[in-house]
N, C-alpha and C positions, 0 to 999 in steps of 0.2 A: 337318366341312368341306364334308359336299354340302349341307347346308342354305345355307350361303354361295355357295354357286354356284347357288343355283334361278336360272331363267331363265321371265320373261314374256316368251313369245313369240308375234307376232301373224301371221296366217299367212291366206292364201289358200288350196284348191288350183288347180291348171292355173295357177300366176303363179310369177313372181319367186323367191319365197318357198319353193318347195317345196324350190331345195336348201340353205337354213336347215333345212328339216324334216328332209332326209338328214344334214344334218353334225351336227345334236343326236344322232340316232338313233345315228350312226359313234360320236362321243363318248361314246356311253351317260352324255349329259348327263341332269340331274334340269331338267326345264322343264314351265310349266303352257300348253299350246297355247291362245289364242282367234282362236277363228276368224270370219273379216271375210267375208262373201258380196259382191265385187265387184259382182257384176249386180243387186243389191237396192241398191248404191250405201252399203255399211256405212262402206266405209272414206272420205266425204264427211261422214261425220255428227258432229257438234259433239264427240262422244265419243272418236272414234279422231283427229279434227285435233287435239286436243289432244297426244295422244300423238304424232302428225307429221302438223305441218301441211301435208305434201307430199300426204299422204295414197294414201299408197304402202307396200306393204309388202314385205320384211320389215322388223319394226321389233322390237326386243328392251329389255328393263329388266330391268337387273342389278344388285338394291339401290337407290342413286339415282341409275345411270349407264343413261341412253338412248342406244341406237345404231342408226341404218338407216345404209342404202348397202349394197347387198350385200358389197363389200370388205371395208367397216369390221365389218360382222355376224361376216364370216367370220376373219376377221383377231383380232376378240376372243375370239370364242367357242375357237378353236381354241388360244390363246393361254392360256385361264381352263380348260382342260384340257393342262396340258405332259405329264403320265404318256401321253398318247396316241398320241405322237409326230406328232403330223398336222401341229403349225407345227414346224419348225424354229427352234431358241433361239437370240436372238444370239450370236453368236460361231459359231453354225455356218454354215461356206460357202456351203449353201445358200438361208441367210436374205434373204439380198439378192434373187434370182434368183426365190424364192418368193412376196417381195411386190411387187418389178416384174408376177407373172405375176396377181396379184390384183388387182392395179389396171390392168392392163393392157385387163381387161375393161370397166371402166366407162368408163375415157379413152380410150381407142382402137377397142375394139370394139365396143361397144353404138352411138357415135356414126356408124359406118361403116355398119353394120347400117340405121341409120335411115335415114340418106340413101340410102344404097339403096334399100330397100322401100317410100320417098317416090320414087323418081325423082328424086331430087334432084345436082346438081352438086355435089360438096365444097365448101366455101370455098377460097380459094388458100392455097399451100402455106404461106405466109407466117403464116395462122393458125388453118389446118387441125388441128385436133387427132390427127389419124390418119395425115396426109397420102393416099394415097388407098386406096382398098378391097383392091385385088389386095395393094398391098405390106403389110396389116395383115393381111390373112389367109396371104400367105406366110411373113411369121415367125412366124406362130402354127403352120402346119404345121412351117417349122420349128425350131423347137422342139420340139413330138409329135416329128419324125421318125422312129423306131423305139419310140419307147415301150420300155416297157408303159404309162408314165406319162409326165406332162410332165418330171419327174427321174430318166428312169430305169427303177429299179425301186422308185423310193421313193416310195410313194401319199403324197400330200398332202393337208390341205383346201382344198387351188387344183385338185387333180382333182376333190375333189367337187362347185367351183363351174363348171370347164369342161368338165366331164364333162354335167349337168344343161342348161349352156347350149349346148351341140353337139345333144343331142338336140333342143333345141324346134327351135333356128335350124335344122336339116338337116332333120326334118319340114315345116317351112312354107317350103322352097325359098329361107331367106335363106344359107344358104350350102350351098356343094356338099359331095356325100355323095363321099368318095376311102375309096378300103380301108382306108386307116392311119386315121381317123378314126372311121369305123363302126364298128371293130374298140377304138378307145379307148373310143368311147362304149357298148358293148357291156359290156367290161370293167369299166367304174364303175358305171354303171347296173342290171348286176344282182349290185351286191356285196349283201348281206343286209341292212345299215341302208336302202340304195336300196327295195329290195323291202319293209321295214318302212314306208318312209316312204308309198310307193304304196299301201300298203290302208290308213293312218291316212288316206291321201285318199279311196282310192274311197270310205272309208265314210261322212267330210263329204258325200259327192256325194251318194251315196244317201240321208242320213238328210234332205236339203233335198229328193228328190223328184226329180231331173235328172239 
C-alpha cells in the first residue's frame, strides 16, 4: 500500500513548500524530494513549467494526479494518509471548520498579506476577497484564541500549514508577533517532523554552497 502512496515532491527551501516538507515528514509519507533552486531560476525552466506552468512550488504527483495550491497539497496529502488522523473524515464535525481554515489561507490571507507589504489599498468591499486586513487577521486570532491548536487540542494538517505561515509572515514584520501567536508558532514549529524538515533544508542549503 506505500508503494501506492509515493509521492513526487517538488520543493524549495526558505519558500512556500517547506511546510509540504513538514506535513510529508508529520505523515511519515513515502515521497521522493526534487529539489528546485529559486535563485538559479529552476523553477522557470521548460522542465518544471511543464509540471506547473505557474511555476511555483509546491507542486506534488501522485500516480497521474498533479496537485499545487498549498490548500490543495495539503488537503490531499493529509487525506491519502487517513491512519494519521491529521485531516478529519467527512462526517466528522470538524471537517468543515478544517477546510474553511485551509483555504482560508490562500483567499483571504495570502491576498491581505500582499496588499499590505505593497502599500496597497484593498479593492472595495464589494469585491474584496478578504474585505480588509485587520478584520482577516482578527478572525484568524480568533480562532487560535487559546489554543494549543486551531481545534483545540486537536493538531491538524491546517496547524502544519498556519503554523509554518505565522512564522515566515511574523519574522518579516507582515503581521504582528501577540503571546498567543508565538506561543502557537513555537508549538508546531518545534514538533520533530518540523525539526526533520529544517535539516533536509539546511542541508539543500549547504550542499548549493549558500
Amino acid at each position: 500500500m506505500a508503494q501506492d502512496r509515493r509521492i513526487v515532491f517538488y520543493h524549495s527551501p526558505q519558500s512556500r513548500s517547506g511546510g509540504t516538507l513538514f506535513l510529508l515528514e508529520e505523515l511519515g509519507a513515502d515521497y521522493e524530494l526534487r529539489p528546485l533552486d529559486l535563485q538559479k531560476g529552476e523553477q522557470r525552466q521548460p522542465g518544471y513549467l511543464g509540471i506547473n506552468p505557474m511555476g511555483k512550488v509546491p507542486a506534488i504527483v501522485h500516480g497521474d494526479a498533479l496537485v499545487t495550491e498549498q490548500g490543495a497539497v495539503t488537503t490531499y496529502l493529509a487525506d491519502l494518509y487517513p491512519e494519521t488522523g491529521l485531516a478529519p473524515p467527512i462526517g466528522d464535525p470538524l471537517r468543515g471548520p478544517y477546510l474553511r481554515w485551509l483555504f482560508f489561507y490562500g483567499s483571504s490571507f495570502e491576498p491581505a498579506l500582499i496588499d499590505r507589504s505593497m502599500k496597497r489599498e484593498p479593492a472595495p468591499p464589494s469585491t474584496s476577497p478578504y474585505g480588509t486586513y485587520e478584520t482577516m487577521l482578527q478572525t484568524l486570532w480568533n480562532q487560535l484564541g487559546d489554543g494549543p491548536y486551531l481545534f483545540g487540542d486537536r493538531f491538524t494538517a491546517a496547524d502544519v500549514l498556519w503554523g509554518m505561515a505565522l512564522r515566515w509572515t511574523t519574522m518579516f514584520k507582515l503581521v504582528p508577533e501577540t503571546p498567543a501567536s508565538m506561543a502557537y508558532i513555537e508549538r508546531v514549529t518545534t514538533r520533530p517532523a518540523a525539526l526533520r524538515a529544517a535539516k533536509i533544508d539546511a542541508d539543500l542549503i549547504a550542499a548549493r554552497g549558500r
